[in-house]
Backbone as CSV, one residue per row, in Angstrom:
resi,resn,N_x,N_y,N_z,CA_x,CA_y,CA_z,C_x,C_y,C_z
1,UNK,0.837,-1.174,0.000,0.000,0.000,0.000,0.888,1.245,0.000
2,UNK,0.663,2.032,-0.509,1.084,3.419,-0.636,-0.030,4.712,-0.283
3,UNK,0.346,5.376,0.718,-0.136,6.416,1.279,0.410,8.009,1.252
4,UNK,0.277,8.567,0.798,0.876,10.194,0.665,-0.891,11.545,0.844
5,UNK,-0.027,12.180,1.340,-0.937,13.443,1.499,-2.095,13.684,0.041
6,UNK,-1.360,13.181,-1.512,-2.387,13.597,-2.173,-2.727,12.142,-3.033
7,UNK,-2.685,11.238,-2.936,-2.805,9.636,-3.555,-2.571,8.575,-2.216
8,UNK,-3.695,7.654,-2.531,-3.496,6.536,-1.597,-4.016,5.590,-3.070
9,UNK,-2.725,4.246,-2.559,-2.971,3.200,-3.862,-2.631,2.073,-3.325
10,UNK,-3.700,0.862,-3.683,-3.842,-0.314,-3.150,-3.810,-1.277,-3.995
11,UNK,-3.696,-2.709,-3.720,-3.896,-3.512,-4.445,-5.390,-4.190,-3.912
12,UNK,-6.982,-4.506,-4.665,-7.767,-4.670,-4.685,-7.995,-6.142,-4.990
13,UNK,-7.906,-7.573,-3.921,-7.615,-8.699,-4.478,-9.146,-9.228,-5.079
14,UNK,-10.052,-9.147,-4.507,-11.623,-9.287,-5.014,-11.633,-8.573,-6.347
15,UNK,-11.134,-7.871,-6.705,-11.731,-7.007,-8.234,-9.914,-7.353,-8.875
16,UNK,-9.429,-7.971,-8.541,-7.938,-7.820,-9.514,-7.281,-6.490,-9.836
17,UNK,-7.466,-5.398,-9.363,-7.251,-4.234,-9.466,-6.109,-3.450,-8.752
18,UNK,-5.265,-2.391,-9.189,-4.937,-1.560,-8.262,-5.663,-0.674,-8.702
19,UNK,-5.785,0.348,-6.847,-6.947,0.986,-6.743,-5.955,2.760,-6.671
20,UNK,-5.996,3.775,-7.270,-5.391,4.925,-6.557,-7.047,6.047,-6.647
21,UNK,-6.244,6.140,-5.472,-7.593,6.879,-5.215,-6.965,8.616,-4.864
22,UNK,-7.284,9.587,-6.007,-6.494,10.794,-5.880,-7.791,11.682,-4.881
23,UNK,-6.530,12.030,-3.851,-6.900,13.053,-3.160,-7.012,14.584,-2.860
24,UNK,-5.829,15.117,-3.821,-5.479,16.444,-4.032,-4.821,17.034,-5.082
25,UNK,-4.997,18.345,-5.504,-3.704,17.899,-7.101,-2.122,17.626,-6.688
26,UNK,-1.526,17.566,-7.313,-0.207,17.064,-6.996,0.759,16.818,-8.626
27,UNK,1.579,17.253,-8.630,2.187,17.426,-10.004,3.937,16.728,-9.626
28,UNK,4.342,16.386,-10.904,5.804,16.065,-10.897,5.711,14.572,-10.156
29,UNK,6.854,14.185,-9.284,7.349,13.491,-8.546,5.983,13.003,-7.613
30,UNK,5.451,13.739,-7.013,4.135,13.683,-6.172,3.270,13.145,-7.047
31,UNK,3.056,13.278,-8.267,1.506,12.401,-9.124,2.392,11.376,-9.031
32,UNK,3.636,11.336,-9.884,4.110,10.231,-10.513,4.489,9.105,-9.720
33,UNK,5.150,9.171,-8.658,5.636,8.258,-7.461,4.462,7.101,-7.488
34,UNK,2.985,7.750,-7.085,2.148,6.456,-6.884,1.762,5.669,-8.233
35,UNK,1.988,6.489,-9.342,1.772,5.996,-10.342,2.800,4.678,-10.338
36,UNK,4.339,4.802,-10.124,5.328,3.903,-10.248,5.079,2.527,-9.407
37,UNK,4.263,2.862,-8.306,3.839,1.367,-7.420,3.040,1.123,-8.147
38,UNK,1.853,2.058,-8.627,0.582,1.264,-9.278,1.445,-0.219,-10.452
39,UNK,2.372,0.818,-10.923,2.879,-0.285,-12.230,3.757,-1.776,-11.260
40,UNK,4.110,-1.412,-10.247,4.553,-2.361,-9.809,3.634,-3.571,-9.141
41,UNK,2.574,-2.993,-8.685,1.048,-4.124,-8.941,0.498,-4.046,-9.654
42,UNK,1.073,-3.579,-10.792,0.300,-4.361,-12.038,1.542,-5.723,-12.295
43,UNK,2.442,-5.563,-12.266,3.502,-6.275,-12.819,2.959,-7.345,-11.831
44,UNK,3.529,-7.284,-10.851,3.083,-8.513,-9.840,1.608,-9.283,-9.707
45,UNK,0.616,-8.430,-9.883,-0.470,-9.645,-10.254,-0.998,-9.473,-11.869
46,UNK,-0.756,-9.080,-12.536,-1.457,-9.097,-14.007,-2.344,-8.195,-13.799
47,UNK,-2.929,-7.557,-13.069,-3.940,-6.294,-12.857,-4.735,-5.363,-13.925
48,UNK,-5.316,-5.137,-13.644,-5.991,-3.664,-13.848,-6.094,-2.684,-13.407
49,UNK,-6.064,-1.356,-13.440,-5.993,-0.431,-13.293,-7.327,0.537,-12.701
50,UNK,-7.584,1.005,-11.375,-8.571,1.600,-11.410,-8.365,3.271,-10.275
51,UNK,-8.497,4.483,-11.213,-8.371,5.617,-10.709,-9.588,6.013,-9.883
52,UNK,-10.178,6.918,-8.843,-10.728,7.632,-8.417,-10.643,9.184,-9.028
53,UNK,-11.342,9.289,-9.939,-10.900,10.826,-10.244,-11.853,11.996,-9.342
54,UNK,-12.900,11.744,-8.194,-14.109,12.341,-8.009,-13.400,13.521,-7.425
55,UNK,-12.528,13.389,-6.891,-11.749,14.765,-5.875,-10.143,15.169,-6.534
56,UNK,-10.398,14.486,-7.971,-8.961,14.631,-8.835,-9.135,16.381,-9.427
57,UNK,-8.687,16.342,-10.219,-7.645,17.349,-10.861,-6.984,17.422,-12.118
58,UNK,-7.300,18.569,-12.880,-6.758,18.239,-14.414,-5.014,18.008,-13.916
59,UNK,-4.451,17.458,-15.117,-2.640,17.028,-14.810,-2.147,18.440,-15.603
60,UNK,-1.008,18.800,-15.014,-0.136,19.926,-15.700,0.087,19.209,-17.040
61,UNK,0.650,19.666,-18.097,0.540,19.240,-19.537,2.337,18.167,-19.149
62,UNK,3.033,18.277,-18.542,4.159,17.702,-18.705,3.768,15.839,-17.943
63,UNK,2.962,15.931,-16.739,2.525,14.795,-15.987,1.361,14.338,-17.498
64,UNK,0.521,14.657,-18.366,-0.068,14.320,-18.993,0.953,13.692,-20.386
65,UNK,1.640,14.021,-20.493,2.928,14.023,-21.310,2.880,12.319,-21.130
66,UNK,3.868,12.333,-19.652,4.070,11.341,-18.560,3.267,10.532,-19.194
67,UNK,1.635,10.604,-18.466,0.851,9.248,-18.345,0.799,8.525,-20.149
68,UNK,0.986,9.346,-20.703,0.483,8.925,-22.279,1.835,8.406,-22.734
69,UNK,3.038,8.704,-22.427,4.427,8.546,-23.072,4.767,7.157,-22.266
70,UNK,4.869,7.208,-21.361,5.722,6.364,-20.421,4.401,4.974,-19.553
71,UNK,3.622,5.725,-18.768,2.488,4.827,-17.784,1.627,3.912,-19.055
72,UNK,1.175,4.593,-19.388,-0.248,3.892,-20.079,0.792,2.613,-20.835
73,UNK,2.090,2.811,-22.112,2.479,2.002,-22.888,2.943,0.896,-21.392
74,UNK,3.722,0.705,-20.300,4.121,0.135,-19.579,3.075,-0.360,-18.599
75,UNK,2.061,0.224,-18.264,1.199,-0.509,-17.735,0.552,-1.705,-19.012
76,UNK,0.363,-1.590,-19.781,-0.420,-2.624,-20.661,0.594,-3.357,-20.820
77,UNK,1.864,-3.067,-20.783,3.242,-4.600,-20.753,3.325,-4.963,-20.401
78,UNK,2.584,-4.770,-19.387,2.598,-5.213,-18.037,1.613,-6.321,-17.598
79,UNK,0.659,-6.402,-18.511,-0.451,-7.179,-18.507,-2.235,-6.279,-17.724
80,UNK,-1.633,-4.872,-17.751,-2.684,-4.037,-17.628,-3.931,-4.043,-18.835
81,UNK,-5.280,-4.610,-19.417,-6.075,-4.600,-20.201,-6.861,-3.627,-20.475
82,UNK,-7.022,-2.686,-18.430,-8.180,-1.570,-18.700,-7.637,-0.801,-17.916
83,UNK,-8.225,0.358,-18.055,-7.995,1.340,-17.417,-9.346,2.097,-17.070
84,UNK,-9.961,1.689,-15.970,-11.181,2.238,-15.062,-11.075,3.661,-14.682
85,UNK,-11.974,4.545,-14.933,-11.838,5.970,-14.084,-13.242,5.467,-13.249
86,UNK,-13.566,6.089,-11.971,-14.227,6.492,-11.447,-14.741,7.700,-11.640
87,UNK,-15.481,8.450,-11.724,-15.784,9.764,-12.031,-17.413,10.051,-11.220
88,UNK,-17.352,11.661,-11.012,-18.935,11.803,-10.499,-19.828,12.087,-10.842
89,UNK,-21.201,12.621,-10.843,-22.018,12.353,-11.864,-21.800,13.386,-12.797
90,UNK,-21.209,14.742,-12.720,-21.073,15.757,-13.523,-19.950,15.498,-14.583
91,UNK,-19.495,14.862,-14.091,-17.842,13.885,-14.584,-17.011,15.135,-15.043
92,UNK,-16.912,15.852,-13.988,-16.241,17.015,-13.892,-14.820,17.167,-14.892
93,UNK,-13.771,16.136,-15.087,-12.720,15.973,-15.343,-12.753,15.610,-16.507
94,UNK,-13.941,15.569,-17.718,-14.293,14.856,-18.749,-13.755,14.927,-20.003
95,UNK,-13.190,16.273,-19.840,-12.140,16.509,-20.732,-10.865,15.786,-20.377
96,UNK,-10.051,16.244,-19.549,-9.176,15.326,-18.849,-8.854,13.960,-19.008
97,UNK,-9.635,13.119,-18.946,-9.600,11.939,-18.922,-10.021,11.156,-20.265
98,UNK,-10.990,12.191,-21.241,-11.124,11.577,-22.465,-9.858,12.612,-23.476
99,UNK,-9.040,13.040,-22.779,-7.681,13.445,-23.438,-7.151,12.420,-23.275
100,UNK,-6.768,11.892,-21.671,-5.694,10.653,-21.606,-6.238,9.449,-22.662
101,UNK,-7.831,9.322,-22.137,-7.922,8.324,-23.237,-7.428,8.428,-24.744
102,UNK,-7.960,9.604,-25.470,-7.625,9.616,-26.936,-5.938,9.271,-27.457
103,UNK,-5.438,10.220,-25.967,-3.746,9.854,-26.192,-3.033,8.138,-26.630
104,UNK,-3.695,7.599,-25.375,-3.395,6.191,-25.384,-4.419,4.777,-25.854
105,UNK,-6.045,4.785,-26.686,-6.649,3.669,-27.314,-6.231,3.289,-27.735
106,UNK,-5.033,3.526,-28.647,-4.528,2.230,-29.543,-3.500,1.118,-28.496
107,UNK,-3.324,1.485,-27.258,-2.371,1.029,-26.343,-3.602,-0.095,-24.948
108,UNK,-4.980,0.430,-24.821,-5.169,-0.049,-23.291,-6.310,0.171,-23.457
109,UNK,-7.098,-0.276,-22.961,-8.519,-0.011,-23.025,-9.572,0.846,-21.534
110,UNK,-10.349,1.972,-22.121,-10.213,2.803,-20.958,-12.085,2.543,-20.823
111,UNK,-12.709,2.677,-19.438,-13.844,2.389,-19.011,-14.298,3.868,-17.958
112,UNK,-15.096,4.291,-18.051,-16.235,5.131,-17.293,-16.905,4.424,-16.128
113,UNK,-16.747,4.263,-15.320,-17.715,4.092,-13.993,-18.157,5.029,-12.554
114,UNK,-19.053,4.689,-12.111,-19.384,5.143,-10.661,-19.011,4.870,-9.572
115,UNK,-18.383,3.585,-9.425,-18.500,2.658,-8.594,-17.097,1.680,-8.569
116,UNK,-16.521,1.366,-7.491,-15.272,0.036,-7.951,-16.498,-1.093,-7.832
117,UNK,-17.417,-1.054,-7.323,-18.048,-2.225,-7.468,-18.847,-2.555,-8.855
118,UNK,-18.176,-1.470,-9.680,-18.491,-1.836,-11.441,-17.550,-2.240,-11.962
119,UNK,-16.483,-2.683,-11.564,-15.291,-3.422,-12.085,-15.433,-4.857,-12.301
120,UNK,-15.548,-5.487,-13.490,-15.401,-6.587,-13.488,-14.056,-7.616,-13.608
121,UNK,-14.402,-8.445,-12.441,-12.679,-9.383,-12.338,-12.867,-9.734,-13.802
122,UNK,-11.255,-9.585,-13.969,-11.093,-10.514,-15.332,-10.707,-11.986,-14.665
């Protein structure tokens, strides 16, 4: 488990998932750090990927850089298949997140939900 002031990230053994659940914005070293465990439970169980974006935050353009250049291609090498957002009902971040998506579809496959209990185990 990984815990910091603006990301807490878990491994989710019922849903096959790691879970980060963003708490505050946080740029550079601070986004990216939990991102680097997330990939390291993905590596270790074959995983999926599932964000909390409800209390997230658009990414500075260089961390967006990041997730599309480096995370997204290495998480799916990883044996990452999806990539879950959580979002709230206004889906505040909608731009945001259907940027990351457009960046990376040809790489991972990205899902819309409410709920981690809309995650289906693979």
């Amino acid at each position: 488990m990984y815990l910091s002031e603006c990301c807490d990230v878990r491994y989710e053994e019922e849903k096959n998932v790691v879970f980060v659940k963003w708490k505050k914005f946080c740029c550079m070293e601070d986004y990216r750090k939990p991102l680097e465990y997330a990939l390291e439970i993905i590596e270790k169980y074959e995983c999926d990927y599932v964000a909390d974006t409800r209390d997230g935050f658009e990414n500075i353009p260089e961390d967006t850089a990041w997730v599309a250049d480096y995370f997204m291609p290495k998480a799916a090498s990883l044996g990452c298949e999806c990539i879950y957002f959580i979002i709230d009902e206004d889906n505040s971040l909608k731009e945001e997140l259907e940027g990351q998506a457009a960046d990376s579809e040809d790489v991972i496959a990205f899902k819309y939900i409410y709920d981690l209990a809309e995650v289906e185990k693979r």
